[in-house]
C-alpha positions as CSV (number, residue, x, y, z in Angstrom):
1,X,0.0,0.0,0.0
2,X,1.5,3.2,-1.3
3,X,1.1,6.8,0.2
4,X,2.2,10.1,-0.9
5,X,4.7,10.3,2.2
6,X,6.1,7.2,0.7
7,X,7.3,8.4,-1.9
8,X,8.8,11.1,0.0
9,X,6.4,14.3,-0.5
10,X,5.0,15.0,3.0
11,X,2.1,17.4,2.4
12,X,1.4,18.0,6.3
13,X,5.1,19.4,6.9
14,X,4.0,22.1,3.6
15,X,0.9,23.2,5.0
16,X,2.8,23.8,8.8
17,X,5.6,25.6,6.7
18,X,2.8,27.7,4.8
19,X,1.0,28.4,8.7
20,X,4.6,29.5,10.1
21,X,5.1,32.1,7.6
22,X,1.9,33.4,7.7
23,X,2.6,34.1,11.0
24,X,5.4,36.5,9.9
25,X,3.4,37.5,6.7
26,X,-0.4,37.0,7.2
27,X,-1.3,38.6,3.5
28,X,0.0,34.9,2.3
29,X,-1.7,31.9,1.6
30,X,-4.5,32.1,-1.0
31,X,-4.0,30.8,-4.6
32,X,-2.3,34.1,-5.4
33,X,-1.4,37.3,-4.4
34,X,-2.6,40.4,-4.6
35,X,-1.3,43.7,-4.8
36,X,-3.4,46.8,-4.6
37,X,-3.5,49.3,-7.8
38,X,-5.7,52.1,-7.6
39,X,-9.0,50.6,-8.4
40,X,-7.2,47.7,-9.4
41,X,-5.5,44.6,-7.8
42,X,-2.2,43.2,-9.7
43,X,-1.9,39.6,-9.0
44,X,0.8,37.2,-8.8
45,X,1.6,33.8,-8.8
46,X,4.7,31.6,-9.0
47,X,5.1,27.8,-9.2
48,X,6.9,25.2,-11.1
49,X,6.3,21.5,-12.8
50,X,7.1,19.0,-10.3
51,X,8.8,15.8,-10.9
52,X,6.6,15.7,-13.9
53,X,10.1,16.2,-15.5
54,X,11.5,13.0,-14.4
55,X,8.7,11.6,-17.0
56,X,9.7,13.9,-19.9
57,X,13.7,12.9,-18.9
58,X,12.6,9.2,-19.6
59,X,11.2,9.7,-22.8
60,X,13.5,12.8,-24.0
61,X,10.0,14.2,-24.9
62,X,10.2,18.2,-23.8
63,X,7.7,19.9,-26.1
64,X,5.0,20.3,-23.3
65,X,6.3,21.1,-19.8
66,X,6.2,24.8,-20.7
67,X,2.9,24.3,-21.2
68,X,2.3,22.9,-17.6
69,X,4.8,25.8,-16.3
70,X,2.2,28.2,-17.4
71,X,-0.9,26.3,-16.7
72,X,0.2,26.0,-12.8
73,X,0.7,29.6,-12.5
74,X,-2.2,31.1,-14.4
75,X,-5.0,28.5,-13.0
76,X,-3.6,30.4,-9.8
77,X,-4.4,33.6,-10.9
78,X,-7.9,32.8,-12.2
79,X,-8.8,31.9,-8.5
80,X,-9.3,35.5,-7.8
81,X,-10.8,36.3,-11.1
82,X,-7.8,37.4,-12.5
83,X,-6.7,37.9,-15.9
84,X,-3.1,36.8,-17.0
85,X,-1.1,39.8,-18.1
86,X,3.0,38.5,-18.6
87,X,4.9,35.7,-17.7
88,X,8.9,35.4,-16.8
89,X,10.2,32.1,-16.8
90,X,13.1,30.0,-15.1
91,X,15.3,27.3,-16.5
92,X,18.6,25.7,-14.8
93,X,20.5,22.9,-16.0
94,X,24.1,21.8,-15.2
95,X,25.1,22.0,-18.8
96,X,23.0,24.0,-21.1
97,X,21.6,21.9,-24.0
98,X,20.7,24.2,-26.7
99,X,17.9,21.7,-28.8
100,X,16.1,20.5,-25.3
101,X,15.9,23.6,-24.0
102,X,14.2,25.5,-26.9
103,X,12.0,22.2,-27.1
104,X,11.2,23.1,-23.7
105,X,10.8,27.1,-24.3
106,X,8.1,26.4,-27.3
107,X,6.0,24.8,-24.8
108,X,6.4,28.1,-22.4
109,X,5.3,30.3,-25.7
110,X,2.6,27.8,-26.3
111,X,1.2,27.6,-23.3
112,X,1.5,31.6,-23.0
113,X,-0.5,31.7,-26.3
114,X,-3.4,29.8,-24.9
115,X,-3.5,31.7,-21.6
116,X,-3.5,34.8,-23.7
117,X,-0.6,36.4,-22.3
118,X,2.9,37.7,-23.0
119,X,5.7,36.3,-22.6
120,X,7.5,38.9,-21.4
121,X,11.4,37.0,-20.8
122,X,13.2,34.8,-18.2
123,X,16.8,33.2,-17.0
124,X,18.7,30.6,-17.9
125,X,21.2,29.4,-15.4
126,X,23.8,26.9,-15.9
127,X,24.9,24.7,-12.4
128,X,27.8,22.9,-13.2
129,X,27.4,19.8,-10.7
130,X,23.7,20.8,-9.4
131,X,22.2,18.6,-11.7
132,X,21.8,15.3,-13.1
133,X,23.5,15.5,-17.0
134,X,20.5,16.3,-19.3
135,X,18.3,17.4,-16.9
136,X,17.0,20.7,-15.8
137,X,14.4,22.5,-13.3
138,X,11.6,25.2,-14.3
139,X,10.1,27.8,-12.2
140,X,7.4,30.4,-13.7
141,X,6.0,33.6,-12.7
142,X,3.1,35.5,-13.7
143,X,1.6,38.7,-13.1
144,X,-2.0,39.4,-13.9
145,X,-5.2,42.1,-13.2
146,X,-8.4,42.5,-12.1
147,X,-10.5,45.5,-10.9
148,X,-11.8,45.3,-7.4
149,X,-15.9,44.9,-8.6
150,X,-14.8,41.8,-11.1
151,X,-12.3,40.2,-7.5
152,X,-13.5,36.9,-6.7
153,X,-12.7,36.5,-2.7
154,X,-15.2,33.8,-1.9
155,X,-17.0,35.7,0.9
156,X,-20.5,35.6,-0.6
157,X,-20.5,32.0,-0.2
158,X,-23.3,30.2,1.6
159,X,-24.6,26.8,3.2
160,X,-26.6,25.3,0.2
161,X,-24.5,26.6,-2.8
162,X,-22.9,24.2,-5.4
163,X,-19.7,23.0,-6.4
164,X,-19.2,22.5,-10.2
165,X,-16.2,20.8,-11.5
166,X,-13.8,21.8,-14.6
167,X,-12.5,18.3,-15.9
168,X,-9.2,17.9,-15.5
169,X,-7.0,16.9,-18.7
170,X,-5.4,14.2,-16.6
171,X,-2.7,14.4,-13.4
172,X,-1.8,18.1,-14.7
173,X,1.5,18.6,-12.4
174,X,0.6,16.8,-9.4
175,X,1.3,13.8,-7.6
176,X,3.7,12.8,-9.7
177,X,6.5,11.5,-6.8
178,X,3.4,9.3,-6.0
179,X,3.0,8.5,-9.9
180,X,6.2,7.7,-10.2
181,X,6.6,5.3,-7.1
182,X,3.5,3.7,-8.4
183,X,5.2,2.9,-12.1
184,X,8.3,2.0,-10.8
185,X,6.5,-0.5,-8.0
186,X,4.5,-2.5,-10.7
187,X,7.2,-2.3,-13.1
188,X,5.6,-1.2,-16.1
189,X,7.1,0.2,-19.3
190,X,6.4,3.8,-19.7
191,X,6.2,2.7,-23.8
192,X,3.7,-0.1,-23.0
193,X,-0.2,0.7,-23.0
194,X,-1.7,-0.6,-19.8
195,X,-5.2,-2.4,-19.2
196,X,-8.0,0.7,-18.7
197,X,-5.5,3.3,-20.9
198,X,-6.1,3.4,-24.7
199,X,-2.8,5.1,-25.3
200,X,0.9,4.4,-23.9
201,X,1.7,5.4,-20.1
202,X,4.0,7.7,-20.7
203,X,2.0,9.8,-23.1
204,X,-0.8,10.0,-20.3
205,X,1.5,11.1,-17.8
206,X,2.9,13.7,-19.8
207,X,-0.2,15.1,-21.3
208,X,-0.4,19.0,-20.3
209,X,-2.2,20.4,-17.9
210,X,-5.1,22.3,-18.9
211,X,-5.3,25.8,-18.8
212,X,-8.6,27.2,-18.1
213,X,-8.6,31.2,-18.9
214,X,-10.9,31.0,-22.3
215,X,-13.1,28.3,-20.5
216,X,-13.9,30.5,-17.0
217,X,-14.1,33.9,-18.6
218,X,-17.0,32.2,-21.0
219,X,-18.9,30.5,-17.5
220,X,-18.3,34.5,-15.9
221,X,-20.0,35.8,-19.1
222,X,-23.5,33.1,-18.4
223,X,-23.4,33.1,-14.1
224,X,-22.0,34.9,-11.6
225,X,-19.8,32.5,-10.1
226,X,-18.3,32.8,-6.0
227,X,-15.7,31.6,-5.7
228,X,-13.0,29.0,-7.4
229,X,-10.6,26.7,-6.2
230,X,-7.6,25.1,-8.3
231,X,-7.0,21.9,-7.3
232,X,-3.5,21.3,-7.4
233,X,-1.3,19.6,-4.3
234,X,-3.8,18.5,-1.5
235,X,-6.1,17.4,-4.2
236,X,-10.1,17.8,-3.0
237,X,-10.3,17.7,0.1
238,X,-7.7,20.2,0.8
239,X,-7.8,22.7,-1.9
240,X,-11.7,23.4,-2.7
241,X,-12.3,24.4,1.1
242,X,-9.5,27.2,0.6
243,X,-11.8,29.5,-0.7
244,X,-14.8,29.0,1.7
245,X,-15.5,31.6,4.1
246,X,-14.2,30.7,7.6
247,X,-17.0,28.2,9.4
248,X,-18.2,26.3,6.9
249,X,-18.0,22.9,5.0
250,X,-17.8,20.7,1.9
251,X,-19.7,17.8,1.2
252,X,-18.6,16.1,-2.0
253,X,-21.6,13.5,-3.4
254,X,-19.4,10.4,-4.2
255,X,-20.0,9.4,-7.7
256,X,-21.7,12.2,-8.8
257,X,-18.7,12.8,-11.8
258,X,-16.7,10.2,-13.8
259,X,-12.8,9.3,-12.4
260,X,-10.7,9.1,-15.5
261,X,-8.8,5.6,-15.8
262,X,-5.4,6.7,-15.3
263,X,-6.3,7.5,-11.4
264,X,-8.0,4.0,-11.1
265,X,-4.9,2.3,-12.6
266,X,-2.4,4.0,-10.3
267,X,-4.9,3.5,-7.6
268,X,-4.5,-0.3,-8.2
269,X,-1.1,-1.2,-9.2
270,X,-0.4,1.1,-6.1
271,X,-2.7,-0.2,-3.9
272,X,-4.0,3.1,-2.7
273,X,-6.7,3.5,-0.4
274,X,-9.0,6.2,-1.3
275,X,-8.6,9.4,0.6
276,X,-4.8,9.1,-0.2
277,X,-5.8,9.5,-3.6
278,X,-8.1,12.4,-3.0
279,X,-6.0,13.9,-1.0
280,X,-2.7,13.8,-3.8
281,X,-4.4,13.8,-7.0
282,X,-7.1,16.1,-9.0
283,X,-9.0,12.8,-9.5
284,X,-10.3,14.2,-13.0
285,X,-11.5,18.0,-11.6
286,X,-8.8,20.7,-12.8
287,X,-11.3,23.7,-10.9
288,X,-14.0,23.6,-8.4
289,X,-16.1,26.5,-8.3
290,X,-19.0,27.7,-5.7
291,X,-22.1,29.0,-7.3
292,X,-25.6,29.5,-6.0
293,X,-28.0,26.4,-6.7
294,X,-29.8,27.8,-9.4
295,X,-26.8,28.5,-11.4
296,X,-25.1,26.0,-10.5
297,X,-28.2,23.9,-12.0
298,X,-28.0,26.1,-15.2
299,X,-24.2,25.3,-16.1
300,X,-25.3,21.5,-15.3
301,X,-28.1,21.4,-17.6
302,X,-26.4,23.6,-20.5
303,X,-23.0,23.5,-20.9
304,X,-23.0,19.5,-19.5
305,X,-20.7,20.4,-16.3
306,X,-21.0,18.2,-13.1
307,X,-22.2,19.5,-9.8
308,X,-19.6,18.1,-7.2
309,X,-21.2,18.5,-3.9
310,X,-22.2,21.5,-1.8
311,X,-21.9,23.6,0.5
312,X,-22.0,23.1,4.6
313,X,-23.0,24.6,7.4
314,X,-20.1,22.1,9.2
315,X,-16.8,22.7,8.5
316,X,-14.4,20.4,7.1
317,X,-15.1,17.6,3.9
318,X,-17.8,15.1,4.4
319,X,-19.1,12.7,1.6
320,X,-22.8,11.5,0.9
């Protein structure tokens, strides 16, 4: 039976790291950060890909991380109802290889292109001895805007309103330590097309996360919508009740969406009980947003998106 912590990511010891700071910076701790600017707030958001890399290493595929890069910082931004403005990005390798890195740098425009921002520039750093021979790390920074009527803050949420889910396009950049334990532990080829996937491991596990700018600016145009939470590390149960007003609950209705097959074949090969895997992967929902019922209902019924659960009067996750 594999756990997160297992494969050596301990989630608790980031969340007590994130509470300690806080205590020396309490402005810290949403999705992103905002700066005030006149009747504007800029808004920022930093993050990187995870040990997604080790995947693209494997199959010396480098065409999409970028695109993950970006997708992990804007999501962030669109939390607060943001719109991405520019993005700066980071890459470090111990020897500079001039093909895989402008593999990787195509992704980072690519990805900027469907966020519908600039790539404004970025560093590259070369660590002789830091890291692994064709290897590298990427960080990624972006600065976006949005007026102080259009914020989204969560604190109009109530007890009865409704979570809708944004499918996922797969782990996005996420769980991967866990992923990874999980494909080394059954000892299957990352080439090879496992029972429940119609197309090779490796090619799910590298398939980009999805950036959701065109998607949520269309649902802001139909509803008003409350509040939205990315679902990135913590998975679920730890990242939807982030932007719930302090006092109150989630309670997810179990079943009520479908769990792509990827999560159900790491879930067995790694013999995962459930809540770890709630608690480490997006389990197919990329975004979790609170609207009231009626809207909620409208989304549902027109645009085909699943209703997740609801909103509590208790606090803390529950399911029906």
């Amino acid at each position: 039976m594999l756990t997160y912590e297992d494969a050596g990511v301990n989630i608790s010891s980031g969340n007590e790291l994130v509470e300690r700071i806080k205590k020396r910076c309490p402005s810290i701790g949403g999705f992103s950060g905002l700066f005030p600017f006149g009747d504007q707030f800029l808004v920022g958001s930093t993050d990187g890909v995870g040990t997604k890399l080790k995947i693209a290493f494997a199959l010396n595929k480098h065409d999409t991380v970028g695109i993950d890069l970006v997708a992990m910082c804007v999501n962030d931004l669109l939390t607060v109802g943001a719109r991405p403005l520019f993005f700066l990005d980071y890459f470090a390798s111990s020897k500079l290889n001039v093909d895989q890195a402008e593999e990787v740098i195509s992704g980072i425009i690519e990805g900027c292109r469907q966020a519908s921002c600039q790539l404004l520039g970025g560093e590259t750093a070369e660590l002789p001895g830091f890291y692994h021979d064709e290897e590298y790390d990427l960080c990624g920074f972006v600065t976006g805007v949005v007026s102080k009527e259009e914020r989204i803050d969560g604190s109009s949420i109530v007890a009865g309103d409704l979570l809708l889910g944004l499918p996922s396009s797969g782990l996005h950049s996420n769980g991967y330590s866990l992923a990874r334990k999980v494909v080394e532990f059954s000892g299957t080829n990352l080439h090879s097309t496992p029972d429940l996937l119609s197309r090779s491991l490796g090619e799910e596990l590298l398939e980009p996360t999805k950036i959701y700018v065109d998607e949520i600016a269309r649902i802001r145009s139909l509803v008003p919508v409350k509040g939205i939470a990315h679902i990135t590390g913590g998975g679920l149960i730890e990242n939807t009740p982030r932007m719930l007003p302090k006092g109150l609950g989630i309670k997810f209705h179990r079943g009520s969406w479908s769990i792509p097959p990827i999560f159900r074949w790491l879930q067995c090969k790694g013999d995962i009980v459930e809540e770890e895997m709630f608690r480490t992967f997006n389990m197919g929902i990329g975004m979790v947003l609170a609207l009231d019922a009626d809207s909620a209902k409208k989304l549902a019924r027109e645009e085909g998106l699943k209703i997740l659960g609801e909103v509590t009067k208790e606090a803390g996750v529950t399911w029906l």
